[in-house]
N, C-alpha and C positions, 0 to 999 in steps of 0.2 A: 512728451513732445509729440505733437501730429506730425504727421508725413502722408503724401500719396500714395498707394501702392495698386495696381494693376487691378482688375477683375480676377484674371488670369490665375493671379495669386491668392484674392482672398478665395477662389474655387479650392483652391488646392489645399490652402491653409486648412478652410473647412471639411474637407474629405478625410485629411490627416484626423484633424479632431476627433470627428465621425468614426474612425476606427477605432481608437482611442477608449471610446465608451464602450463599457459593458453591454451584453445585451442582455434580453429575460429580463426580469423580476427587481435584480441588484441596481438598478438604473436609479434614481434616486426621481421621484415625479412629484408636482406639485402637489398642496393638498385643493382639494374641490374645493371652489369661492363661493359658498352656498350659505345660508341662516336661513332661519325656521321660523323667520318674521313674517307672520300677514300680512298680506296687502293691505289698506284701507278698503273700508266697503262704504257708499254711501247708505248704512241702515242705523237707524234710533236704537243705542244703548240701553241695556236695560238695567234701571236704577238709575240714580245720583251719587254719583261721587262729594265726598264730605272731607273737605280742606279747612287743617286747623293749626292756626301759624302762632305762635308765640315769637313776636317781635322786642321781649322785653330788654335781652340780653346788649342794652346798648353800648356797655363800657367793654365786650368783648369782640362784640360784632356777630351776636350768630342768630340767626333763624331756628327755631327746632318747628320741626313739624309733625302732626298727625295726620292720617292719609288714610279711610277708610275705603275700599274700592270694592262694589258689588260686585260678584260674578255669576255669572249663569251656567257655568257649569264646571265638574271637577275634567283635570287636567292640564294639561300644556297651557300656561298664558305667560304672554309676553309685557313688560311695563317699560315704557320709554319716557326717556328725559325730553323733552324740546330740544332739538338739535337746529337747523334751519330755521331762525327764525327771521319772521317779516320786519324788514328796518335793517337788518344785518346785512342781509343780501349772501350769506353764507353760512353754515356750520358753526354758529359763532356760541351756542350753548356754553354754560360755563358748567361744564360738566367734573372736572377735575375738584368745585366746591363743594359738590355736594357727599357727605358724610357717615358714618354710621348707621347706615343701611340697616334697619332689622324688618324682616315680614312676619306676621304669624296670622295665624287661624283659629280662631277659638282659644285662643292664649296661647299656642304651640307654636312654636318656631317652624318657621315653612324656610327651606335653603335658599340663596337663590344663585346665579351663576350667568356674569357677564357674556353677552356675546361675543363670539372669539373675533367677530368680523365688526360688527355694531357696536363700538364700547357705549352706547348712551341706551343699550337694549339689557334689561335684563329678566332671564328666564326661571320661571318660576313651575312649580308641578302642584296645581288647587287639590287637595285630598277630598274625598267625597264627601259629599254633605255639609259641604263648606259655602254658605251664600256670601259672604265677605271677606277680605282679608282685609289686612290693616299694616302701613308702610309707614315706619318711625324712619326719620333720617336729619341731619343737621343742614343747611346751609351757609358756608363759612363766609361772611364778606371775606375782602382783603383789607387790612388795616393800615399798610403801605402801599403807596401806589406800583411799584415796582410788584405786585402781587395780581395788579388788575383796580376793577375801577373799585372804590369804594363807596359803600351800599349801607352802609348803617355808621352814624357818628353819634355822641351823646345829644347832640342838637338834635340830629333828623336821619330820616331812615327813605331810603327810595325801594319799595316791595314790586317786586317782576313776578307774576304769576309763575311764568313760567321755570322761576329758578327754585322755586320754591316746591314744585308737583312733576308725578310722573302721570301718565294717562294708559291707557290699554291700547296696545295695535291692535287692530284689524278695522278700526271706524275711522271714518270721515270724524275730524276734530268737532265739527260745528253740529255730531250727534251726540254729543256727551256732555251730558248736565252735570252742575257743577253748584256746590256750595260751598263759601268760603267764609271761614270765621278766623278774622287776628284780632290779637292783644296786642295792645300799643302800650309806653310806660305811661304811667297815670300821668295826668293833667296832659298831654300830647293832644293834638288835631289831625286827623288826616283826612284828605281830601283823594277823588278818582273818579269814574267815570261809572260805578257802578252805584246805584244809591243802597243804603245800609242804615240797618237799626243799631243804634248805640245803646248799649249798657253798661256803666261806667268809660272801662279804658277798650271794650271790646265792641268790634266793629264788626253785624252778622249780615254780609253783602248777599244782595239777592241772588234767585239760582240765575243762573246763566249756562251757556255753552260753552263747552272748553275753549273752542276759537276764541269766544269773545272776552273770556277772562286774560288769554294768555294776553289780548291786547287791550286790556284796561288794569294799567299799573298804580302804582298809588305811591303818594308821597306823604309822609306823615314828620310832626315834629313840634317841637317844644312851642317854638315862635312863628304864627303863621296869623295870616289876615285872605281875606280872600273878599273880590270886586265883582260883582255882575256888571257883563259888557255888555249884554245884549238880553230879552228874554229868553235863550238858550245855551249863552255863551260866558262863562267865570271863567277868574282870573286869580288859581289861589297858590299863593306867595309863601315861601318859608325861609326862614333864615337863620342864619347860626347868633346874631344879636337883632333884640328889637328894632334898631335904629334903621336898620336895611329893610326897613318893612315901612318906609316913612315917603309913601309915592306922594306927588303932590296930583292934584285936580288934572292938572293937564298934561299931566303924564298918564293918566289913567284916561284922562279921555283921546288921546290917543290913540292907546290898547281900543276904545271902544270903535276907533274909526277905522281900528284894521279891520276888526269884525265884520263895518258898514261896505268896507270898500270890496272886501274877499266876495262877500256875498253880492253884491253888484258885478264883478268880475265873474264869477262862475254858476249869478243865476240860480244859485240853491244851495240847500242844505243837507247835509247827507248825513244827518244824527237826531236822537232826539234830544242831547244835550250833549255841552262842550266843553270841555277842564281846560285850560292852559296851567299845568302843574308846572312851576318855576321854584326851582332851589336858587336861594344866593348863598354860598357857602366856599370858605375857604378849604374845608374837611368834606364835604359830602362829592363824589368824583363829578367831576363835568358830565354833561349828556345834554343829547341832541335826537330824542328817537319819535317819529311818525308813529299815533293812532289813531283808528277812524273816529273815537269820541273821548280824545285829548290826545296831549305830547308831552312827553318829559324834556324838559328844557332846566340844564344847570349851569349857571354863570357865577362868575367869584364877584364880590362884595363892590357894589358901587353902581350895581344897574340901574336907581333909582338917585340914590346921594352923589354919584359923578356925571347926573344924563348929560354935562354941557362943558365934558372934558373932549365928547367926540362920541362918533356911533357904537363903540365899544362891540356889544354881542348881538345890538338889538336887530340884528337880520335873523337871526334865531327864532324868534315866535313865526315872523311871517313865512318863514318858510317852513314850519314843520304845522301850521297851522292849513297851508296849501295843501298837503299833503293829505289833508283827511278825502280832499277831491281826486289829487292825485299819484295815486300811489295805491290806497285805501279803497276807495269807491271804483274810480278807473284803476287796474292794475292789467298789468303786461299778462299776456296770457300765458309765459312762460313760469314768469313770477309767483302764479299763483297757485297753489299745495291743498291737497286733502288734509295731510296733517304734518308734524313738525318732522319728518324724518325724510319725507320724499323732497330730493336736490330740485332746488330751483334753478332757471334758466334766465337767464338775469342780460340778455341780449336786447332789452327795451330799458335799457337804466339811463341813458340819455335822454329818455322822455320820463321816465318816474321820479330819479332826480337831476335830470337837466334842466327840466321845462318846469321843475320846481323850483330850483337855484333861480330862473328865470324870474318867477312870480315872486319869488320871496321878495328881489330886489324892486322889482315893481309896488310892490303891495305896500312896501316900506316906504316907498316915497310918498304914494296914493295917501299915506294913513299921516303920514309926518311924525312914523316914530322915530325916523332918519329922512334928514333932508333932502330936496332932490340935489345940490350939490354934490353930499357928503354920496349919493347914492351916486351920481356919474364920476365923482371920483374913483368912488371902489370897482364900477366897471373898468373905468381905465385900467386900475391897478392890475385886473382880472385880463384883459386884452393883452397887456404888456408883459404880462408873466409867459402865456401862451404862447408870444411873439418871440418869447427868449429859449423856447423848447426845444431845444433840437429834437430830441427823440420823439416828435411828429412825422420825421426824416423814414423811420424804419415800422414802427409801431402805430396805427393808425386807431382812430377813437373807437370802435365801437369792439376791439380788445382788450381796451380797458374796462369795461362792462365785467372782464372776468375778475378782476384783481379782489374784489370780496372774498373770494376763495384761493385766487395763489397767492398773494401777501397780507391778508385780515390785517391791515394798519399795521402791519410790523414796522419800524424804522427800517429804510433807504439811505444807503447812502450816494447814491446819483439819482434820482427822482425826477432830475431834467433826461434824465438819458433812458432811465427803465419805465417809464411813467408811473404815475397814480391810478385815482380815480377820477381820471379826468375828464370822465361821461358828466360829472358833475360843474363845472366850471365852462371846460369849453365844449359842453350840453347846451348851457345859457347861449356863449354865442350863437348858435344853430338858431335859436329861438328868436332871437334878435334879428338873424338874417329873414325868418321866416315872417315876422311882424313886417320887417321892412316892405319886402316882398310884396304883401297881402296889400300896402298902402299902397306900393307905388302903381303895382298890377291895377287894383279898382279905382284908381286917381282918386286915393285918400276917401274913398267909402268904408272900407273894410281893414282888420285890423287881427289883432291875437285875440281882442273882445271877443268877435266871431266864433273864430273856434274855440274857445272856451265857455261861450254860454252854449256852441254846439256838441261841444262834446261831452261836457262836466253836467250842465244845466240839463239832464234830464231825471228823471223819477225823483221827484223831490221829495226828500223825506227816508230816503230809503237808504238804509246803510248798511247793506247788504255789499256784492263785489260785482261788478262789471267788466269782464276783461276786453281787451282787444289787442289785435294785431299791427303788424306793421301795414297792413292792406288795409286796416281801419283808419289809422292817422292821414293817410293818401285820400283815401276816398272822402273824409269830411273835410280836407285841405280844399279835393277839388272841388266839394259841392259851393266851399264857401269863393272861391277863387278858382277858376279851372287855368292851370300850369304843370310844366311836366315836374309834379312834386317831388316825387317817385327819385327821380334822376338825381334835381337837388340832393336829396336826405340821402341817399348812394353814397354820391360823392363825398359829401362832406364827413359819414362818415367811415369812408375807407379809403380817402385820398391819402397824401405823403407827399403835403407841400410843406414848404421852409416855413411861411409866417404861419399865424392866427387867422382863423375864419375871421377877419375885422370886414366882411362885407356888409353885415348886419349893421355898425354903426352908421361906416360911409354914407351907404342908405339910404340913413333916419338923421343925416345931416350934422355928423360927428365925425373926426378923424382922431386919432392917436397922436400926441406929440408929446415929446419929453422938454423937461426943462430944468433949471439948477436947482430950484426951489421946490419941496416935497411939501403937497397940497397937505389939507390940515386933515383929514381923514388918511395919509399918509402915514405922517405924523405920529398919530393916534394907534394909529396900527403897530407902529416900532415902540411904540409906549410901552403897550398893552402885554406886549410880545417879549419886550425887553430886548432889543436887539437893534443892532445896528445893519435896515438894509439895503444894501450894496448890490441887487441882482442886476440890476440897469447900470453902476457902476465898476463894474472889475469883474462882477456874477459872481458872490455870495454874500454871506448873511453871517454878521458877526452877534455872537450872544452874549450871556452873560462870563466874568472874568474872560475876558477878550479870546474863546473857544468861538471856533467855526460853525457854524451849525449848518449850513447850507453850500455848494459849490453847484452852479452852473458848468456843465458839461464842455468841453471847447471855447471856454471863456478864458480871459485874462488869468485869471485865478487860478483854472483847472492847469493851463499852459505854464503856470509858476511852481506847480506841487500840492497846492492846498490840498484838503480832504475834512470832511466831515470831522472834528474832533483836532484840528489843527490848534494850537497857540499861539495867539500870536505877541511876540515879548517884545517888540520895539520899533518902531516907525520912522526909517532915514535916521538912524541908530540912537532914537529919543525913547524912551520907556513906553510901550502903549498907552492910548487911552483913547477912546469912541473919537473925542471931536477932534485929535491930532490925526488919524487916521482919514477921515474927513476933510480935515485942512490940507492932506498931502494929496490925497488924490483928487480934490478940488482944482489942485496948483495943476498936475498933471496934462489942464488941457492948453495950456500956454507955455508947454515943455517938452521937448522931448525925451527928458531924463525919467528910469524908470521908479517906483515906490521902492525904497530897500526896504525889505520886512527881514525881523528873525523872526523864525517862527518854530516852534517846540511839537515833535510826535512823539508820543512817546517819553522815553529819555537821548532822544536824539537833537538837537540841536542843526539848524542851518541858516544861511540867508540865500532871500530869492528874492526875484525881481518881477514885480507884478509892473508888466510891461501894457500900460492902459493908460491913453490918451485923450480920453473923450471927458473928463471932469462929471462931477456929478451928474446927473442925472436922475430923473423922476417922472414917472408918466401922470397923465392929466388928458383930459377932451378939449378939443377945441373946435368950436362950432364952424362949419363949413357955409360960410355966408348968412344973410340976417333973418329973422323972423324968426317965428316957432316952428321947430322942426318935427320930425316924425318921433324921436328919440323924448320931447316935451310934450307931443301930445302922449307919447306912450307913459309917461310919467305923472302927468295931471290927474290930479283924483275925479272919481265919477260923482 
C-alpha cells in the first residue's frame, strides 16, 4: 500500500537507517561497473576473417560454423556476438542460440570466459606465436515458434550473417574483411546481395566488410524462381510448394513499377544491385527487415495465388524497399554505430520508420501492387486506430521511439494505454500532415516529391551512410517551403491531445468517417488475422475460438471486465459465435438494452454487460468536396 509521509519523517527515517550501518570495511559496497572491452577505432584490420557455415542440418535446424579470426598479436582479445543491430532498433542479438563454443590455436584449446557485464562479449588470452585462432560454435534455429522466429525449415533456410559470426572489438565494423563460405542441401538455390561462386551446393561469397555482410542476408531453398525488375533490381521468390511461385505477368510487372515509381520518388539509387528476397512459407517465420542492397520479406502462402482476395502483405516490399533510401542511406545520426555493440539512439525513428510507413503506402498505390482504394482504406483504418488511443493522453510519440529497447515486441496487454511503436503508424500521419502543408503553403507547387528528391536524391550510386539531424529535416523543409517547421514537428511530437494527428488528411481533402459496412480492405484484414474486429465497436478484437485478443482502454469492453485472453461463451445467453456477436451489437444502436456476455478467465465463470450503443461501426475516407484532392495527387503514379 502507498501512503504520504512527511519530509520530516523520511529525514529521520533515513538517519535511523544511517546508524544502522556498519562502518569500515564490513559495509557491503557494489562491485565496479567496468569490462575490459575496446572501444572501436576507425583503423583497417589486419587479415580477413574466414566464415564457414554448413546450412545442411535442415531436418534439425542448426548452423554449424567455422570461424577462422587473424590476430596480430598474443594476449588479451575480446570476440563479440552482434548485439544492436540495424532494423531492430535494440539489443535484439539472438545470442542465447548460439552453442558449443570451442576456440583453439594451433589445435589447442584456448578458454574463453563470458563477460561478467557484456553477455554477447567473450574473452579470450591469444598465446604467443599464434597468428589465428579458430571459433567452432553451433547456431540453433527454433523449431517452434514459441522459441523465436524460425530460420531453417526442410523447404528453406533464411542465413543472418550476423547470427552466425563473432567479430573482434576494438574496429569500426566496416574495417573488417570478411569471407564467407556456406553449404546449402544439394539441389537448393539461394539468393542475396553479395554475388558468389558456386560449386556444386557451396556458395563462396565475395570478401566484404563485416558491416556489409552483417547486412546482406540470404535466403536459400528447395523451390525458388527469381525475376529481374529492373537492370539492378531482382525479385527472388522461395516457397515451401512450387505452386506459390506461379506469379502471373502482371503481378510481376507491377513489382517492376514499384521499382519505376521509388526511383522517380527519390531521384536515385543508392546500390549497385537490389535483392527483394521473399519467403512464402507456412514453416519458415515471418520477417519484415530493411537492407541497403535487399530486404527480407516473409509472408504465408497466397501472395501471388490469392493477389484478388485483397491487399494481404503486399505493403511489405514497398516499404522495406523505401528503406534502402531511408533508414540505410539517410540514417538518424543517433541510429548510426561503429560496430554491433555500441547502443543506438533511436529518437529519429519517426522519420526512419514513419516517413517510411509513409512511402510504403504511397509507393503501393504509385506501383498498383495495392490499389488506391484499397490504400485509403488502410489509411483510414490507421487514422481510426490512433483516434481510439487514449494513451496519447499521458505518453506522447516521440517516447515511443524508445519501446525497441523497453518492450522488443513482447506482448501487451493494454497497448491502447501503454503504447507501442507507434513512431511508426502515427510517424505516417506527421508525414501526411507535412505533404499537406508543403501543397497548400506553395498553392500546390510543392510536395513530399520535393523533399525526397532533396533529401534522398543525392550522391547517386553511393551506398555508403548519410546521417542527419533533427536541424537537418528543418532546414531542407524550409529550403523547400519556408514555415515555422521546427514548431510543427515539436508539437506533434510531444503534444497530449485526445484525437489523431488527422490534420494531414483534412488537408489533402479527406475526413474520417465511420459507417456499418466494413470497406473490403477491412474485410480482408479480419480474414487474414482471423478475428473478429470490434475496436470501433465496443473496443476489442475477438480471435480465434471466441479469446479476446485485443481491449481498448476506457472502452465499452474495458468498462465490462474484458481483458486480453477473455472467453467469451455466450451472447444474450445464445452460445457464441463471430456473426451472433455481431448481429447483437449491431441491434445495440436502436436499443438501449445492454449485450449480456458470459464470458470465461481462467476457470472463473461470469456475466457482464457490454453497455455500447453506437452499433457497428468501421472507419473509411470520405472526400471533402469534389475534384482531385491533395491526398490523389499524392497517390497518382509518376
Amino acid at each position: 500500500m502507498y501512503r504520504l509521509v512527511s519530509a520530516s519523517l523520511l529525514l529521520a527515517s533515513a538517519a535511523m537507517l544511517s546508524a544502522q550501518v556498519p562502518s569500515g570495511n564490513s559495509a557491503p559496497q557494489p562491485a565496479p561497473f567496468t569490462t575490459a572491452i575496446p572501444d572501436p577505432v576507425d583503423r583497417p584490420y589486419s587479415g580477413t576473417i574466414t566464415l564457414d557455415v554448413d546450412a545442411t542440418d535442415v531436418t534439425r535446424g542448426i548452423f554449424r560454423v567455422t570461424e577462422t579470426i587473424p590476430v596480430a598479436k598474443a594476449g588479451p582479445m575480446v570476440l563479440l556476438y552482434p548485439a544492436w543491430l540495424p532494423g531492430n532498433h535494440g539489443p535484439r542479438g539472438q545470442i542465447e542460440k548460439l552453442a558449443g563454443l570451442v576456440i583453439t590455436a594451433g589445435g589447442k584449446r584456448i578458454e574463453w570466459t563470458r563477460d561478467p557485464v557484456d553477455v554477447f562479449a567473450f574473452h579470450v588470452d591469444v598465446p604467443a606465436g599464434v597468428k589465428t585462432i579458430e571459433a567452432r560454435f553451433q547456431f540453433i534455429s527454433a523449431t517452434k515458434t514459441d522459441q523465436g522466429r524460425v530460420a531453417m525449415t526442410p523447404e528453406m533456410l533464411s542465413l543472418q550473417p550476423n547470427s552466425v559470426s563473432l567479430y573482434p572489438a576494438g574496429w569500426f565494423t566496416r574495417q573488417i574483411p570478411v569471407t564467407m563460405t556456406v553449404k546449402y542441401p544439394a539441389g537448393w538455390t539461394a539468393a542475396g546481395a553479395i554475388p558468389a561462386k558456386v560449386s556444386g551446393s557451396s556458395y563462396t561469397y565475395d570478401r566484404v566488410n563485416y558491416e556489409t555482410l552483417v547486412d546482406s542476408p540470404i535466403v536459400a531453398g528447395r523451390y525458388a524462381k527469381t525475376w529481374p525488375l529492373s537492370p539492378r533490381v531482382s525479385l527472388a521468390v522461395f516457397a515451401d510448394t512450387p505452386g506459390e511461385l506461379a506469379a502471373t505477368p502482371a503481378q510481376i510487372d507491377a513489382h517492376k513499377r514499384l521499382v519505376d515509381q521509388s526511383v522517380k520518388a527519390f531521384f536515385s539509387q543508392h546500390y549497385d544491385n537490389y535483392t527483394f528476397l521473399l519467403s512464402i512459407s507456412d514453416n519458415l517465420g515471418g520477417i519484415g527487415l530493411e537492407h541497403h542492397r535487399s530486404s527480407e520479406n516473409g509472408v504465408t502462402p497466397g501472395y501471388f495465388t490469392k493477389w484478388d482476395d485483397g491487399p494481404g502483405r503486399r505493403n511489405l516490399l514497398p516499404h522495406e524497399y523505401a528503406h534502402s533510401w531511408n533508414g540505410k542511406f539517410r540514417r538518424g545520426a543517433g541510429s548510426w554505430t561503429p560496430d554491433f555493440r555500441t547502443p543506438m539512439r533511436n529518437s529519429l525513428l519517426w522519420v526512419y520508420e514513419g516517413q517510411t510507413q509513409f512511402w510504403g503506402y504511397v509507393l503501393q498505390a504509385r506501383s498498383g501492387i495495392v490499389s488506391k482504394q484499397d490504400t485509403l482504406d488502410q489509411i483510414a483504418a490507421i487514422g481510426a486506430l490512433y483516434e481510439s488511443q487514449p494513451a496519447r493522453q499521458w505518453r506522447d510519440l516521440l517516447d515511443t521511439t524508445n519501446d525497441p529497447i523497453i518492450s522488443a515486441r513482447r506482448p501487451k496487454g493494454w497497448s491502447s494505454w501503454q503504447r507501442s511503436e507507434d513512431y511508426y503508424s502515427e510517424g505516417m500521419l506527421i508525414w501526411l500532415e507535412v505533404d499537406s502543408r508543403l501543397r497548400e503553403l506553395s498553392g500546390g507547387k510543392k510536395s513530399i516529391d520535393d523533399f525526397a528528391k532533396a533529401f534522398f536524391g543525392v550522391r547517386d550510386g553511393d551506398w555508403g551512410d548519410l546521417t542527419y539531424t533533427f536541424d537537418d529535416l528543418v532546414t531542407t523543409l524550409n529550403a523547400i517551403q519556408p514555415y515555422d517547421w521546427r514548431t510543427l514537428l515539436t508539437q506533434r511530437l510531444t503534444e497530449h491531445a485526445k484525437g489523431a494527428p488527422l490534420t494531414g488528411l483534412e488537408r489533402n481533402g479527406y475526413r474520417l468517417i465511420y459507417t456499418a459496412e466494413p470497406t473490403p480492405s477491412f474485410k480482408s484484414g479480419e480474414k487474414a488475422r482471423k478475428v473478429v474486429d470490434l475496436t470501433y465497436s465496443g473496443g476489442f478484437v475477438v480471435g480465434a475460438n471466441a479469446e479476446v485478443t485485443s481491449v481498448t482502454w476506457g472502452s465499452a469492453a474495458f468498462d465490462a471486465g474484458l481483458t486480453v485472453g477473455t472467453m467469451i461463451v455466450s451472447v444474450d445467453g445464445v452460445a457464441y459465435s463471430d456473426d451472433r456477436l455481431k448481429t447483437a451489437i449491431a441491434a445495440t444502436k436502436d436499443s438501449k438494452q445492454p449485450v449480456q456476455l458470459w464470458i470465461k478467465n481462467g476457470d472463473r465463470y461470469r456475466q457482464v454487460a457490454l453497455d455500447w450503443h453506437g452499433g457497428l461501426r468501421y472507419p473509411r475516407l470520405e472526400k471533402i468536396g469534389t475534384g482531385e484532392a491533395g491526398l490523389d495527387r499524392l497517390l497518382s503514379p509518376r
